[in-house]
mmCIF file of the N, C-alpha and C atoms, coordinates in Angstrom:
data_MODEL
# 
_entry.id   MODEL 
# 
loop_
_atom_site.group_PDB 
_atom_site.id 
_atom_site.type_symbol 
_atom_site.label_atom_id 
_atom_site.label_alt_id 
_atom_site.label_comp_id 
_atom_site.label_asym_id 
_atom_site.label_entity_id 
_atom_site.label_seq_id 
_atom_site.pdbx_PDB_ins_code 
_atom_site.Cartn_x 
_atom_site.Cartn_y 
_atom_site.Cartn_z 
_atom_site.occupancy 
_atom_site.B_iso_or_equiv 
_atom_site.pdbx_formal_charge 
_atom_site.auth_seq_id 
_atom_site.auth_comp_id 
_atom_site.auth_asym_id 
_atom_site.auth_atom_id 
_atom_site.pdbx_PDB_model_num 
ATOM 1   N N  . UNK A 1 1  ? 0.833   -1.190  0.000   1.00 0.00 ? 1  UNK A N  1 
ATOM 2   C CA . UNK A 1 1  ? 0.000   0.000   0.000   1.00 0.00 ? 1  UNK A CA 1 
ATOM 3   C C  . UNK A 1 1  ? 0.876   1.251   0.000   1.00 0.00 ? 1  UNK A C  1 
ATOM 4   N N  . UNK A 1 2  ? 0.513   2.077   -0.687  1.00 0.00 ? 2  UNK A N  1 
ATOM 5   C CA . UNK A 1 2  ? 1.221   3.853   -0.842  1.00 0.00 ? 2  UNK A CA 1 
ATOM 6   C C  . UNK A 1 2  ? 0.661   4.192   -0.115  1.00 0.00 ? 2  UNK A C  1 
ATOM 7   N N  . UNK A 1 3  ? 0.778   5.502   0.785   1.00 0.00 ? 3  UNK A N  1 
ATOM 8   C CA . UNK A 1 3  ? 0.540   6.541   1.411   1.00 0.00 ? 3  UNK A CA 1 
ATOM 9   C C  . UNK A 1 3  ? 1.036   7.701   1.469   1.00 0.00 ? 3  UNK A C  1 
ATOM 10  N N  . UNK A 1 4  ? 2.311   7.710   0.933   1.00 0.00 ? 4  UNK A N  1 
ATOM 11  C CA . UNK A 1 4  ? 2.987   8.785   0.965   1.00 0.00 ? 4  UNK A CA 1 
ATOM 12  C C  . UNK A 1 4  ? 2.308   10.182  0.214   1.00 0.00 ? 4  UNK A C  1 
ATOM 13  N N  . UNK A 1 5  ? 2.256   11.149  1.059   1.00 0.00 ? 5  UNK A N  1 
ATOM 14  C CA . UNK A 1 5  ? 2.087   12.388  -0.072  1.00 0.00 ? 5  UNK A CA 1 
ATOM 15  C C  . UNK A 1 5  ? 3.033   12.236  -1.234  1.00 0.00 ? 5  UNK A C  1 
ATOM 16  N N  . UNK A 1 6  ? 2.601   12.470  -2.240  1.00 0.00 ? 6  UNK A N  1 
ATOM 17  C CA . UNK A 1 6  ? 2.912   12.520  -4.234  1.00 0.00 ? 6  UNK A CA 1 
ATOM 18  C C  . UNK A 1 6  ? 2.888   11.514  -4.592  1.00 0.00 ? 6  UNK A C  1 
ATOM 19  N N  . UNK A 1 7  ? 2.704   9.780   -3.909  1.00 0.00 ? 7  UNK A N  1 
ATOM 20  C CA . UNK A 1 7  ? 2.874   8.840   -4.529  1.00 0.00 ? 7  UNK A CA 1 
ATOM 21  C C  . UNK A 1 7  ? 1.656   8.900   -4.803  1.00 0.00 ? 7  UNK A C  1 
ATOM 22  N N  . UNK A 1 8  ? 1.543   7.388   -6.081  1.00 0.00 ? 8  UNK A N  1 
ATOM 23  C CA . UNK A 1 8  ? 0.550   7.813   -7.098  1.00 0.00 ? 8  UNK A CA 1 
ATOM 24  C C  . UNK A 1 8  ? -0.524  6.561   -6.662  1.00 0.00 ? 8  UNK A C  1 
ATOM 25  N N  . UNK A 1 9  ? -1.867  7.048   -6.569  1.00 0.00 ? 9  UNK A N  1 
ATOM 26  C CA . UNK A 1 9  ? -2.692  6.014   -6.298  1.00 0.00 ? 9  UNK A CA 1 
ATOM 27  C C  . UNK A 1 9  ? -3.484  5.808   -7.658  1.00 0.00 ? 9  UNK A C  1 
ATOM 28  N N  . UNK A 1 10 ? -3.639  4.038   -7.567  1.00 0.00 ? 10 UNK A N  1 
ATOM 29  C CA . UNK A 1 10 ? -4.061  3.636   -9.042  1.00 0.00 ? 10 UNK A CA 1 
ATOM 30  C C  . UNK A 1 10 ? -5.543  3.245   -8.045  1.00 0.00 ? 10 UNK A C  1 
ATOM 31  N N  . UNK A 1 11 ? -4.990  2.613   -7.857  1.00 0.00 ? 11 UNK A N  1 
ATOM 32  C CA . UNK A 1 11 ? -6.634  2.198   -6.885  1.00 0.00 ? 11 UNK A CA 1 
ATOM 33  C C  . UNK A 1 11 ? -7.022  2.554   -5.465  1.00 0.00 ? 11 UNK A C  1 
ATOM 34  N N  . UNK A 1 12 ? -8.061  3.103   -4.775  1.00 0.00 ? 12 UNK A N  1 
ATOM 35  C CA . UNK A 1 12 ? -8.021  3.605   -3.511  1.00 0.00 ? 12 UNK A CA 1 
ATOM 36  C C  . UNK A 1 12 ? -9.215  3.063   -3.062  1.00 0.00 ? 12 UNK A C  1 
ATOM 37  N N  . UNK A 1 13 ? -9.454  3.161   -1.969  1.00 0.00 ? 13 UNK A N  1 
ATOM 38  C CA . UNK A 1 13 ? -10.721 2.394   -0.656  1.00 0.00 ? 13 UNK A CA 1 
ATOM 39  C C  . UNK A 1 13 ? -10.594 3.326   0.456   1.00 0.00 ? 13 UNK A C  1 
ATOM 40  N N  . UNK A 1 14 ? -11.286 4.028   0.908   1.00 0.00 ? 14 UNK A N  1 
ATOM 41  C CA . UNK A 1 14 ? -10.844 4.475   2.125   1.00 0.00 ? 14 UNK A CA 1 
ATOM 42  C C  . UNK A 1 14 ? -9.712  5.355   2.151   1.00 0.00 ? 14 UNK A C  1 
ATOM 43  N N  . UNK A 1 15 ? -8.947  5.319   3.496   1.00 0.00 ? 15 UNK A N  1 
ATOM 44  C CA . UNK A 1 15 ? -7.154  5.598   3.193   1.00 0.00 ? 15 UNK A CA 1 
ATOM 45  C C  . UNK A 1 15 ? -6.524  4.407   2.948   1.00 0.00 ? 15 UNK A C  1 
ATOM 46  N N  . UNK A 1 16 ? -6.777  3.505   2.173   1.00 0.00 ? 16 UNK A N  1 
ATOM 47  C CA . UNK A 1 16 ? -6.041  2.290   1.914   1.00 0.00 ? 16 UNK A CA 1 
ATOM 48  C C  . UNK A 1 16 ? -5.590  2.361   -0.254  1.00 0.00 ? 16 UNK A C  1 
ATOM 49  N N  . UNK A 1 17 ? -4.602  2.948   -0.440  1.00 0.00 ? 17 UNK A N  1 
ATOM 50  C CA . UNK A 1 17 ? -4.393  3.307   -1.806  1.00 0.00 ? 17 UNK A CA 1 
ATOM 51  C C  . UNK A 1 17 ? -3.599  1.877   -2.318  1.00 0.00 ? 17 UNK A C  1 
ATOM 52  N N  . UNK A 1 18 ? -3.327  1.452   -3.196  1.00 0.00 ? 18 UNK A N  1 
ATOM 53  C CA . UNK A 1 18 ? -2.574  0.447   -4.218  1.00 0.00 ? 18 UNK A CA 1 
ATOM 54  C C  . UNK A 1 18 ? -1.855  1.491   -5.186  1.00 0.00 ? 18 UNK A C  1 
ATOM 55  N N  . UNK A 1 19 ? -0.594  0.893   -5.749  1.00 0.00 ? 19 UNK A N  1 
ATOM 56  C CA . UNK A 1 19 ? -0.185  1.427   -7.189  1.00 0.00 ? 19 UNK A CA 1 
ATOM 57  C C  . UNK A 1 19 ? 0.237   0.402   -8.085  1.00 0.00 ? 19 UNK A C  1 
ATOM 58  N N  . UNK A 1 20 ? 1.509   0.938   -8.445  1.00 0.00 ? 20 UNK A N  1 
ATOM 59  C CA . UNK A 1 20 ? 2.171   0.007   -9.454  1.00 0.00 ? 20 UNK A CA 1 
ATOM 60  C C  . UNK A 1 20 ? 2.335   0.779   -11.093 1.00 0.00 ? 20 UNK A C  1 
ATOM 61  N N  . UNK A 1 21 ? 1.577   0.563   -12.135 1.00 0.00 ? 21 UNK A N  1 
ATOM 62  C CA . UNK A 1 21 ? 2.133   0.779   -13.663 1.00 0.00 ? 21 UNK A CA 1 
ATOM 63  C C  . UNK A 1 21 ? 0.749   1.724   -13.858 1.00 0.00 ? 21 UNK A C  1 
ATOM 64  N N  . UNK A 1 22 ? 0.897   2.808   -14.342 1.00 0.00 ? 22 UNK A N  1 
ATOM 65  C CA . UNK A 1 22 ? 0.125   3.356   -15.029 1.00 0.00 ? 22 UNK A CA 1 
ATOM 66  C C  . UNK A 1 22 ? -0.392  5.208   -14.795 1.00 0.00 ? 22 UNK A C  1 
ATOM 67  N N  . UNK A 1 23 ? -1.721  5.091   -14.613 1.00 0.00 ? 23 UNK A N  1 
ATOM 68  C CA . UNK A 1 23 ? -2.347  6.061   -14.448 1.00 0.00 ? 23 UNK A CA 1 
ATOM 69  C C  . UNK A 1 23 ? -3.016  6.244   -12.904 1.00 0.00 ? 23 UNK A C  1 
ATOM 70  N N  . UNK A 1 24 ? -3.221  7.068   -12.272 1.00 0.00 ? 24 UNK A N  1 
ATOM 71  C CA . UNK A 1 24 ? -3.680  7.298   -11.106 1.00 0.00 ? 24 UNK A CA 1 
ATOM 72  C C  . UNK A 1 24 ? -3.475  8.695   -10.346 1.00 0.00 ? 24 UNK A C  1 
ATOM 73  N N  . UNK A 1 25 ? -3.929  8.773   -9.369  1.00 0.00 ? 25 UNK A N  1 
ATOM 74  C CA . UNK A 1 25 ? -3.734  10.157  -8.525  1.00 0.00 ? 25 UNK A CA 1 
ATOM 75  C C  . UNK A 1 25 ? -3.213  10.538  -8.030  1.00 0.00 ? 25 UNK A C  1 
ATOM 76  N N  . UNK A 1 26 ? -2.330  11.487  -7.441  1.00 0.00 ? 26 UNK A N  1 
ATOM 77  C CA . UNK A 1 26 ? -1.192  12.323  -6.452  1.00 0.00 ? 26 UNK A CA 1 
ATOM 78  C C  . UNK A 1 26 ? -1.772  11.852  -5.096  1.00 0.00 ? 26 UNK A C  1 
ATOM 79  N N  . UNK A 1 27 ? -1.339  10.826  -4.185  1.00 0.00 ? 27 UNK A N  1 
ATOM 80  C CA . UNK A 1 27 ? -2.153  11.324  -2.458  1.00 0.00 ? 27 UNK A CA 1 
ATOM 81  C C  . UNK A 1 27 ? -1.711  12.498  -2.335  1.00 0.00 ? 27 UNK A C  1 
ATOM 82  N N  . UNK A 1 28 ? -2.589  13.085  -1.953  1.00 0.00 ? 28 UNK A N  1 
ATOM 83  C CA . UNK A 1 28 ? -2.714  14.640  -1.403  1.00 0.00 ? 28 UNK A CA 1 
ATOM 84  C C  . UNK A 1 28 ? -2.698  15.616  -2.306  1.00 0.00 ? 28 UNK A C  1 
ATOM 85  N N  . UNK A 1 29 ? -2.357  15.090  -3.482  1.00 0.00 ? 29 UNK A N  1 
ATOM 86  C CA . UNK A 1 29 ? -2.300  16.299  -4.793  1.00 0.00 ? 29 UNK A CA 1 
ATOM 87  C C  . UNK A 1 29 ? -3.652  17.001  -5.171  1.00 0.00 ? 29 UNK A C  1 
ATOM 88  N N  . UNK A 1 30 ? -4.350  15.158  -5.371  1.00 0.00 ? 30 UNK A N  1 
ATOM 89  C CA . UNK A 1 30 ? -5.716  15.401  -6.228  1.00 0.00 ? 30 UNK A CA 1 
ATOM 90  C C  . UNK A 1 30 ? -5.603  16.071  -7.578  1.00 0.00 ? 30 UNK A C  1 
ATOM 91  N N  . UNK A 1 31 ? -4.209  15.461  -8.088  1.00 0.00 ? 31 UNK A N  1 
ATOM 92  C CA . UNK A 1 31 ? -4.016  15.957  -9.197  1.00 0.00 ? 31 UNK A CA 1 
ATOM 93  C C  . UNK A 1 31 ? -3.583  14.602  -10.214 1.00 0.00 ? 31 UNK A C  1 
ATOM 94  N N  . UNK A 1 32 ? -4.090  14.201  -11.815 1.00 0.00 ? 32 UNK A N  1 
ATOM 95  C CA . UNK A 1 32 ? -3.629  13.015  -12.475 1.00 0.00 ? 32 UNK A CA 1 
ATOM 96  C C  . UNK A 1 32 ? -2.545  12.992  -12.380 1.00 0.00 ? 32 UNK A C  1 
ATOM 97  N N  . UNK A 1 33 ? -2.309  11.570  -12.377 1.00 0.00 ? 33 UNK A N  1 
ATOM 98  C CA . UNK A 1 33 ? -0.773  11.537  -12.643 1.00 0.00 ? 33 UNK A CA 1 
ATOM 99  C C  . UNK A 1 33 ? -0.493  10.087  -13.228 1.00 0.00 ? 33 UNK A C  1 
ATOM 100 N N  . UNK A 1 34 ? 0.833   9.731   -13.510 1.00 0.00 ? 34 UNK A N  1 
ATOM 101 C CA . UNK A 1 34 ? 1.636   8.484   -14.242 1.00 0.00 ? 34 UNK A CA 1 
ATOM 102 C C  . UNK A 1 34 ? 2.545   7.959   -13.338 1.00 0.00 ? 34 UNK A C  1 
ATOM 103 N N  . UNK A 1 35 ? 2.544   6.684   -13.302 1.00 0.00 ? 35 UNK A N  1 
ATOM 104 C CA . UNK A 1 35 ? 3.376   6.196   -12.386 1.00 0.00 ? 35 UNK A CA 1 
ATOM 105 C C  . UNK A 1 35 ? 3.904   4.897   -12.938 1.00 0.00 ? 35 UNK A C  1 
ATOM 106 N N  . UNK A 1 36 ? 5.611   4.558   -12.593 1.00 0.00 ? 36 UNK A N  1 
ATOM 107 C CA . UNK A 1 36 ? 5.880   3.513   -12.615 1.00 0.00 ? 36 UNK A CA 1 
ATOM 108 C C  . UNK A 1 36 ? 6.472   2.587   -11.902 1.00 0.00 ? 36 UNK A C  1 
ATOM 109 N N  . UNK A 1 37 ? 6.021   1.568   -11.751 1.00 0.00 ? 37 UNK A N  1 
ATOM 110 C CA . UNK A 1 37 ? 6.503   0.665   -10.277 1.00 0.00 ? 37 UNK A CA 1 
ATOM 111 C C  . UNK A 1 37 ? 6.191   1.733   -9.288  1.00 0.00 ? 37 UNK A C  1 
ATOM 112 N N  . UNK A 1 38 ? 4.815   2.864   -8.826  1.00 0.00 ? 38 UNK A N  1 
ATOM 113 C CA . UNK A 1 38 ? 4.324   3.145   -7.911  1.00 0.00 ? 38 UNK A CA 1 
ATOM 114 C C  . UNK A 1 38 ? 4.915   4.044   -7.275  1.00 0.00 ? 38 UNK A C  1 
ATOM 115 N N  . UNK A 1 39 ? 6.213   4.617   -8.733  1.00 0.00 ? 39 UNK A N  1 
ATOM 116 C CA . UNK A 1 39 ? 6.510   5.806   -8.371  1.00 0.00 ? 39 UNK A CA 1 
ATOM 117 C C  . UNK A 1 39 ? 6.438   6.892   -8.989  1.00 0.00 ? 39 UNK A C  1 
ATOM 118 N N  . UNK A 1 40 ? 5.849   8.125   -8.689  1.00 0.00 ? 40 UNK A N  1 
ATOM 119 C CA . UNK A 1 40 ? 5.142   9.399   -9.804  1.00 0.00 ? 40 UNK A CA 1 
ATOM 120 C C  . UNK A 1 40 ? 6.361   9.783   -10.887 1.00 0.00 ? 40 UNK A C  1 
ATOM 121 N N  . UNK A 1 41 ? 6.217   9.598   -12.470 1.00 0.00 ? 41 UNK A N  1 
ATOM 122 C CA . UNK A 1 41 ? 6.397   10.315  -13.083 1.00 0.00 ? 41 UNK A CA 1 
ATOM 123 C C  . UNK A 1 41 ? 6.339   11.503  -13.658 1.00 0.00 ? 41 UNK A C  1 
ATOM 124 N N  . UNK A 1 42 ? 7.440   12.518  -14.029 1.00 0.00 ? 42 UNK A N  1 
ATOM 125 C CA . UNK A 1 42 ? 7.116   13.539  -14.510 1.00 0.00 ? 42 UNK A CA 1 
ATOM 126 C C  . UNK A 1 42 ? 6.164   13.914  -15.685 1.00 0.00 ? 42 UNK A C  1 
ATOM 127 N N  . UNK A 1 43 ? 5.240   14.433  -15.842 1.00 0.00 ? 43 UNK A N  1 
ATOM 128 C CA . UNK A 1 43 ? 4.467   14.649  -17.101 1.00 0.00 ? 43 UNK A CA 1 
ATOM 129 C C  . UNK A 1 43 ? 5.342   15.027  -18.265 1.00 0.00 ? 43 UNK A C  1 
ATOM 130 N N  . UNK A 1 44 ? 5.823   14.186  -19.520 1.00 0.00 ? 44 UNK A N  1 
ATOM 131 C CA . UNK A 1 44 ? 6.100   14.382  -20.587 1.00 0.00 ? 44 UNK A CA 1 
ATOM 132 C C  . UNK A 1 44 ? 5.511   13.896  -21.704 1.00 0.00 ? 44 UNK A C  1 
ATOM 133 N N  . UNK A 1 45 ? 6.062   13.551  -22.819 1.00 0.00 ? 45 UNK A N  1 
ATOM 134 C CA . UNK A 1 45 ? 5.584   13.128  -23.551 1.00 0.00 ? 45 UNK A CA 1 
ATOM 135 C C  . UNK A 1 45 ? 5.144   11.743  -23.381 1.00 0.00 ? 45 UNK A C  1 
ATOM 136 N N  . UNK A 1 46 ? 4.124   10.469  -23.800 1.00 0.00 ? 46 UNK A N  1 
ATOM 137 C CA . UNK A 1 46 ? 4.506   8.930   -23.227 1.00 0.00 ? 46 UNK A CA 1 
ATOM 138 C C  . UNK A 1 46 ? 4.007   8.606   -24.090 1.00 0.00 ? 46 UNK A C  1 
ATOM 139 N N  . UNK A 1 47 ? 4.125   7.286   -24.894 1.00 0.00 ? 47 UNK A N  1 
ATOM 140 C CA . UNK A 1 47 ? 3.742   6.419   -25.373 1.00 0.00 ? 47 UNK A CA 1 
ATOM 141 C C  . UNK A 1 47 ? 3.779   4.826   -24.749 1.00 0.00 ? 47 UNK A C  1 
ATOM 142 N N  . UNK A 1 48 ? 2.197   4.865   -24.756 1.00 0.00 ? 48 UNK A N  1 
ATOM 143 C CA . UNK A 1 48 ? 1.964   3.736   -24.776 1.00 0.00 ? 48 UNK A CA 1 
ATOM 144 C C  . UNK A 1 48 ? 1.590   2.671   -25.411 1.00 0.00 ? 48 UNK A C  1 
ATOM 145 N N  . UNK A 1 49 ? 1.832   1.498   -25.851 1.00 0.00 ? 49 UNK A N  1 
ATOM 146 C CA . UNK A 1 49 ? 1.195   0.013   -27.032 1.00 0.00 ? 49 UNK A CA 1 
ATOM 147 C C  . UNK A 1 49 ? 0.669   -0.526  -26.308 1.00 0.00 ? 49 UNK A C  1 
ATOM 148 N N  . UNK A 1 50 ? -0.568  -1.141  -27.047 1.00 0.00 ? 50 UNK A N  1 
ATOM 149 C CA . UNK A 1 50 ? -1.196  -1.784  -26.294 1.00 0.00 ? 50 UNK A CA 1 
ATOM 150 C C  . UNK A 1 50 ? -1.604  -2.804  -27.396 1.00 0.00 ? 50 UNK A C  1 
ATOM 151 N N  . UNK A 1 51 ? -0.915  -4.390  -27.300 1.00 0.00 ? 51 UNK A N  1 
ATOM 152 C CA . UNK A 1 51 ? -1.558  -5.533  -28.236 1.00 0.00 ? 51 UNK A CA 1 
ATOM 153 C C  . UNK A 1 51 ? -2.111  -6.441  -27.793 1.00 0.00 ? 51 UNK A C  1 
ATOM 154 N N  . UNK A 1 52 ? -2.981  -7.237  -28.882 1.00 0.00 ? 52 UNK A N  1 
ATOM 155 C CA . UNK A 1 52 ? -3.301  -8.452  -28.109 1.00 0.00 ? 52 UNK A CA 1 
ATOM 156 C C  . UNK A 1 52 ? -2.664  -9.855  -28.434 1.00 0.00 ? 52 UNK A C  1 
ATOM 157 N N  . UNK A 1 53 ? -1.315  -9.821  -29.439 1.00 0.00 ? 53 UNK A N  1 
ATOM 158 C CA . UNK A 1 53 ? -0.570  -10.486 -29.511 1.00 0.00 ? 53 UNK A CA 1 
ATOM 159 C C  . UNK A 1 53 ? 0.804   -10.407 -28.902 1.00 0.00 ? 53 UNK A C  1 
ATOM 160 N N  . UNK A 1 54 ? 1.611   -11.458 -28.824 1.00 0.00 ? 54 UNK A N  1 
ATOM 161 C CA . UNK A 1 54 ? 3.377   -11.578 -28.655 1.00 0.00 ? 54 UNK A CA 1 
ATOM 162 C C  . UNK A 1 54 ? 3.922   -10.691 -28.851 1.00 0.00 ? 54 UNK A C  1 
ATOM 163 N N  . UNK A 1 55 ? 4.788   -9.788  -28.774 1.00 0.00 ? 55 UNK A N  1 
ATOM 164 C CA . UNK A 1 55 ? 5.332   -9.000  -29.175 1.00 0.00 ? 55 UNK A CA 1 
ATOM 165 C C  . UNK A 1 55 ? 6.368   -10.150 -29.918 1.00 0.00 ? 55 UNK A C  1 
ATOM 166 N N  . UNK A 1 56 ? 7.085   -9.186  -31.253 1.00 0.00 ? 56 UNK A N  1 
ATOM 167 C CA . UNK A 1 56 ? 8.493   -9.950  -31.835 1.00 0.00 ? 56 UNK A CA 1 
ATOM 168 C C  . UNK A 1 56 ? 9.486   -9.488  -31.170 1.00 0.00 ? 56 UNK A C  1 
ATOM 169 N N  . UNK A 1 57 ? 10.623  -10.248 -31.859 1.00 0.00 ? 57 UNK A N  1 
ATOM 170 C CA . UNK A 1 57 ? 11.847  -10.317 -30.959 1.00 0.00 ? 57 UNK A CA 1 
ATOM 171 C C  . UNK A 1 57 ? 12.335  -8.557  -30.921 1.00 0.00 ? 57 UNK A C  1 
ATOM 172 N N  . UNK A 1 58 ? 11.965  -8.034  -32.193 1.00 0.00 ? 58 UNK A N  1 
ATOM 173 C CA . UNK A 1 58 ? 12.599  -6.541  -32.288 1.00 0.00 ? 58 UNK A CA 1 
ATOM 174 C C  . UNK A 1 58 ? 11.683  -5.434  -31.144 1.00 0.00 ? 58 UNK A C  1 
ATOM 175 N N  . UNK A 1 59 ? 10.314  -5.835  -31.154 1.00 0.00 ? 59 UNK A N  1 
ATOM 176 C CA . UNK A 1 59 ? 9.536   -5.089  -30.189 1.00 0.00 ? 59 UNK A CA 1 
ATOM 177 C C  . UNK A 1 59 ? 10.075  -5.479  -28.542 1.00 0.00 ? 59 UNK A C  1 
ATOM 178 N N  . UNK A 1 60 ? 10.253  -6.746  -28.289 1.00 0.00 ? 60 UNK A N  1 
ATOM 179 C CA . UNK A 1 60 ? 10.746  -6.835  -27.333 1.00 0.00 ? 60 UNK A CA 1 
ATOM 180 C C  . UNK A 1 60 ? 12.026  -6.192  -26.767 1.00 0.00 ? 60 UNK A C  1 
ATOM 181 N N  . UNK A 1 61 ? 12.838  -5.679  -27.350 1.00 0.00 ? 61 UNK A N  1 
ATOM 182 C CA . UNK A 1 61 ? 13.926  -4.835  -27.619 1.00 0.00 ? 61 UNK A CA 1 
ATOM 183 C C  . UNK A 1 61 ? 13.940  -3.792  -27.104 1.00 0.00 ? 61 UNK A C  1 
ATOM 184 N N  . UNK A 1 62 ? 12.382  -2.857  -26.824 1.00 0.00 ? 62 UNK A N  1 
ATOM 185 C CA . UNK A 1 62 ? 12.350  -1.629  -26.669 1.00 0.00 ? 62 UNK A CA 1 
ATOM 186 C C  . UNK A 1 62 ? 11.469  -1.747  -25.150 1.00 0.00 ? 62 UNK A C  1 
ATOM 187 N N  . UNK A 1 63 ? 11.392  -2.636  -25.400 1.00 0.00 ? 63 UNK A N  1 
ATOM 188 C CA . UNK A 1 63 ? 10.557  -2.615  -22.936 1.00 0.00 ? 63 UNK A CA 1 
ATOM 189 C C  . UNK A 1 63 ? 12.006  -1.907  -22.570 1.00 0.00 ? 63 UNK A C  1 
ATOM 190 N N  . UNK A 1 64 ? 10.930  -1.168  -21.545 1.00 0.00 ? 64 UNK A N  1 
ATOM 191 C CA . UNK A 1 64 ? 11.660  -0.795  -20.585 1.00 0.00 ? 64 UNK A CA 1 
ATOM 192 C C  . UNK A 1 64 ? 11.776  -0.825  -19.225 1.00 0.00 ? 64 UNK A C  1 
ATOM 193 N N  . UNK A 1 65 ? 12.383  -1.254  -18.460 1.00 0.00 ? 65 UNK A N  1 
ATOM 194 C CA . UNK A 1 65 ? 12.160  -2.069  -17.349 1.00 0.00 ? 65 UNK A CA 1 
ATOM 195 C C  . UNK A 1 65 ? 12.635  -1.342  -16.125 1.00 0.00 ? 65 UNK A C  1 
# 
């Protein structure tokens, strides 16, 4: 569970927040935000893919981890 003021809540209940990959809220900001591994990113540019197949060996190339 996050709690910290600026970390990013993806899912919330109560005061009980979750994060992890994506989109979610500032605690205490109340402002959108991006997060990865549940920690706030700066707002820039982002791209995201989204398939419903394998990626190939060359797409696999470009995760970023």
């Amino acid at each position: 569970m996050y709690q910290k003021t600026g970390e990013v809540a993806l899912v919330a209940s109560g005061s009980d927040c979750c994060s992890g990959w994506g989109f979610g809220t500032r605690i205490n900001h109340g402002t959108q935000a991006v997060c990865w591994a549940g920690k706030w990113i700066a707002t820039e540019p982002l791209e995201i893919a989204v398939s419903k197949r394998s990626l190939s060996p060359d797409e696999q190339k470009l995760i970023l981890e």
